[in-house]
C-alpha positions, 0 to 999 in steps of 0.5 A: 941246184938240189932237185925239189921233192915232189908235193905229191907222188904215187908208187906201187907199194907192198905193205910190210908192217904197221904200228899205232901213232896216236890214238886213230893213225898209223905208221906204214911201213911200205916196199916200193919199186923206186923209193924202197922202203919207206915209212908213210903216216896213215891218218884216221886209219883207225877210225870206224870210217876209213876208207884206206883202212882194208888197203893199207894190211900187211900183205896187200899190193896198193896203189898209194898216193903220198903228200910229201912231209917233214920227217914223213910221208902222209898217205892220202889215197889208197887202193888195193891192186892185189890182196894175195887172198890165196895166202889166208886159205892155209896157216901153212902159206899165211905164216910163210908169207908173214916170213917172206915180209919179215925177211924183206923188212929184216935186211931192207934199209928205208930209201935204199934202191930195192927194185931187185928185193920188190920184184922178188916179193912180189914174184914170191907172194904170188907163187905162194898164193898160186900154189906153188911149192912152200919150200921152193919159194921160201928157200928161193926168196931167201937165197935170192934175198940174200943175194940181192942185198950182199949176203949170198952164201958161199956154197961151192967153195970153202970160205978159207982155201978157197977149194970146191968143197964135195957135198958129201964132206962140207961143214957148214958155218952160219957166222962165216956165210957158208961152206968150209971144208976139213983143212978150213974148218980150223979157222971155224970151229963153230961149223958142223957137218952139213948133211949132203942133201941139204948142201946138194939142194941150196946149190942147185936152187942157187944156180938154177932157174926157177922152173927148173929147180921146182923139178926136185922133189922133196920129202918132209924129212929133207924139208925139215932139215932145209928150213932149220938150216936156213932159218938159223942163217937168216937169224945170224944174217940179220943179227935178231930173232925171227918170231915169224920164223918160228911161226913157219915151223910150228905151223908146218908141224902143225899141218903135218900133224893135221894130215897125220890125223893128229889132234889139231893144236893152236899157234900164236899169231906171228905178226907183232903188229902193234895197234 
């Protein structure tokens, strides 16, 4: 005999996004350590005198309580356990963090087990928020994500022979998923050279332990290429545009510009929350 759903259950919950439903709800889309991705139905959460209002924004840690429904869940207690509020210090760490969860919405599927994908958002947002380096936990958060939901790239050996690839003589394929060397590169002619540094960094961030690859250092040259490098592939990975992606890149050259003393410049807002 079929287990019953339970009436009522209550779930640590990171919010991802959330759109319009009617005039005065909304749809929620939440990660969640037991039920992965699900989307709740938040009543009168637009209305002036919500109480749930402030806890159900993307990038909030809530404690959640869901009313079991027909097609979805009905939130009807929310409580904020952790806003991330150093993330709305800098435009830098915002727009990363709206990344970080545009990734984690990208290559999630609802009711799917993603224990490993929560506790690695979690753990991130609170690096970001911390102060830890952008480039470090964006890159790791990638790698980790696409390790944890079957799409690790292949960066030691060439995807066709199956040789190890020397960092200084590897091409890179998005499409394939990784590395291929000159003999393999044949069955690839949409790979392009990979710079060594770049190569050289993803395997150490690949196999290295957190603490141990925050030790590399980074110049902004490096960090450049990095990003370009990895944005493309989680693009081709998840088979759609990335706007947050860009929003990253356009702030960062932004921050740059600012610290160089540029004249400052407007970014768009990344979100494409729809209210």
């Amino acid at each position: 005999m079929a287990s019953r759903v339970p009436r009522v259950t209550k779930t640590a919950a990171i919010v991802l996004k959330h759109r319009r439903l009617g005039d005065a709800d909304r749809i929620v889309t939440l990660l969640t350590p037991h039920r992965g991705k699900i989307d709740v139905v938040a009543k009168g959460l637009l209305r002036s005198r919500s109480k749930m209002a402030g806890h159900l924004e993307p990038l909030t840690l809530t404690e959640v309580v869901l009313a079991h429904g027909r097609s979805m869940d009905i939130v009807t207690q929310a409580q904020t356990v952790e806003p991330f509020a150093g993330l709305q210090r800098e435009l830098e760490l915002l727009s990363t963090a709206m990344y970080l969860l545009d990734l984690t919405d990208r290559f999630t599927v609802e009711h799917a087990d993603a224990l490993d994908v929560y506790e690695l958002l979690e753990g991130s947002l609170r690096r970001l928020a911390r102060g830890d380096g952008v480039q470090l936990v964006t890159r790791l958060f990638e790698l980790g994500l696409l390790a944890s939901t079957g799409f690790r790239p292949e960066l030691e050996h060439c995807l066709e022979t199956g040789e190890p690839v020397p960092a200084d003589a590897a091409f890179w394929t998005h499409r394939g998923g990784g590395v291929v060397s000159e003999a393999g590169r044949a069955s690839h002619p949409e790979a392009f050279a990979l710079d060594g540094r770049v190569l050289r960094v993803l395997r150490a961030f690949q196999a290295l332990p957190y603490e141990e690859a925050g030790r590399i250092r980074i110049d902004p040259e490096l960090a450049g290429r990095l990003e370009q490098v990895m944005h493309e592939f989680m693009r081709v990975q998840a088979e759609r545009e990335l706007k947050s992606a860009e929003f990253v890149s356009e702030s960062r050259r932004v921050s740059l510009s600012s610290a160089a003393g540029d004249p400052p410049a407007t970014v768009a807002d990344p979100s494409g929350t729809a209210d």
